[in-house]
N, C-alpha and C positions, 0 to 999 in steps of 0.2 A: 504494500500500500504506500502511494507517497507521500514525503509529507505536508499536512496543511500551512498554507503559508498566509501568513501576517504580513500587515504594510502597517510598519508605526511612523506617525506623522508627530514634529515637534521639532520646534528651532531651537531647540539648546542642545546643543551636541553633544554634552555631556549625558544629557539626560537619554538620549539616544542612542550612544553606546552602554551604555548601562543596560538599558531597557533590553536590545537588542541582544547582548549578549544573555540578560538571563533566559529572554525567552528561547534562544537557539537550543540552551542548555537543557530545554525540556521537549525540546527533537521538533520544535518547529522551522520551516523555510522563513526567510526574514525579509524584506526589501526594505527600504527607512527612503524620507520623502522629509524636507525640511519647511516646508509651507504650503498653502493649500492648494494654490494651483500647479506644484509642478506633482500633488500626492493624487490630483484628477486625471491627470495623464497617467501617472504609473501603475493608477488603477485600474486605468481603462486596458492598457495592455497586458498587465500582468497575473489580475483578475484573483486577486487574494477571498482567500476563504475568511479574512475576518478582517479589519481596518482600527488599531487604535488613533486615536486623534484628539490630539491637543487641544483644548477648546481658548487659550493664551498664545495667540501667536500673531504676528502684525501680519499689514497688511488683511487678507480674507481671515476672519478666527474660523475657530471651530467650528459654531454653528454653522455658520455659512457655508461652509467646508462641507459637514454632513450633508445638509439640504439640497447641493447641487449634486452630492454623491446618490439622494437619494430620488434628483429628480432627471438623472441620467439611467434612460436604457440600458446601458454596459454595464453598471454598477450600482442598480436599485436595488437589485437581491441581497447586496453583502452586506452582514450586519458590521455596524459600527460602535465601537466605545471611546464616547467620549472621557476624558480626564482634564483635572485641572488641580492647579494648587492653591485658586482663591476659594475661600470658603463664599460661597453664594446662596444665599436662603435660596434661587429660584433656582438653583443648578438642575433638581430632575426632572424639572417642571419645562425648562427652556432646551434641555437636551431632549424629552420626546417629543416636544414641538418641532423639531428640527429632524426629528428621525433616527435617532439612537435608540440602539438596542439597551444601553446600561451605560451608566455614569458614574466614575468611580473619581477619588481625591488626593492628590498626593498627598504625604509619601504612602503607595497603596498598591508595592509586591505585591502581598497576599489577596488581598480584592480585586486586582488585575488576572490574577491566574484563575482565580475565584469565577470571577466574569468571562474570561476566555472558556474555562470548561464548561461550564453552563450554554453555552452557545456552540461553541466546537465539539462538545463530549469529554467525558475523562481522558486523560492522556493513553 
């Protein structure tokens, strides 16, 4: 079986190699996308089985990000998790307006993997 692949979107590079490496570590395919519209192109070609997405990023944020991922043809099906490190009273409220499957906080390893299996299945 091969494996499922992840596209994590987020402008801090730090936060990206991090991210990316834990999640390889649990045997998923990775692609990283540093803002919203070059992570609409990479989706559209590379066609990931799941999308996390930054909802802090200049330029397009995350909502906006979701909402075009989710009002595009190529990439309506893929669910998406939003994340972020502001605390927002309207955070799950404004990420299923936008079309997220789950919205998780940093710092949020555990909820992140947590959210992934729930969506993709146990490892």
């Amino acid at each position: 079986m091969m494996p499922q692949k992840i596209l994590i979107v987020d402008d801090e590079p730090v936060m990206v190699t991090l991210l990316k490496a834990r999640v390889e570590s649990h045997g998923f395919l990775v692609e990283t996308a540093h803002d919203g519209a070059s992570s609409l192109e990479k989706a559209k070609t590379w066609q990931p089985d799941l999308i996390l997405l930054d909802i802090a990023m200049p330029g397009m944020d995350g909502y906006e990000t979701c909402r075009r991922f989710k009002a595009m043809g190529e990439t309506a099906h893929i669910p998406v998790v939003l994340f972020s490190a502001v605390r927002e009273t309207q955070l799950e409220d404004l990420a299923q307006k936008a079309g997220a499957a789950k919205v998780v906080q940093k710092p949020f390893v555990d909820q992140m993997f947590t959210a992934i299996s729930e969506i993709l299945g146990p490892e």
